[in-house]
C-alpha angles and dihedrals in degrees: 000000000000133000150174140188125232127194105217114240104174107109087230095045111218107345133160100292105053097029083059085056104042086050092044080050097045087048091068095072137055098222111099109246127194149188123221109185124156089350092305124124133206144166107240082213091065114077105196090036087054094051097048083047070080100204117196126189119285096022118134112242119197108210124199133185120185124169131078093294094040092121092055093040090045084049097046096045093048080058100047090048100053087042099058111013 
């Protein structure tokens, strides 16, 4: 399993447009990942779970991947993530 934390820096958090993105980007590999933020859990792979998941700006996101392509999708979703949020 790998894993990294991101501090979010988008004045709206994690709101429709890039959580459409970061789930269109998850959905290209076959680990799980998943987002842990304020004791809430979500699959990125899941849209709606992602945006209930209500990420505001400045919140610390923990973000796993576990599966055989776990090191290209951890890599592909940190820069997603510095990139967009």
């Amino acid at each position: 399993m790998k894993s990294f934390t991101y501090v979010v820096k988008d004045e709206l958090g994690i709101h429709a447009r890039p959580a459409g993105l970061l789930v269109k980007e998850a959905k290209q590999f076959n680990s799980a990942i998943n987002l842990e933020c304020g004791g809430k859990k979500a699959s990125a792979k899941a849209l709606m779970a992602v945006m209930g998941m209500a990420v505001k700006k400045e919140n610390e996101v923990t973000v796993t991947a576990e599966g055989d392509d776990e090191d290209a999708a951890i890599k592909a979703i940190e820069a997603f993530f510095k990139a967009n949020l």
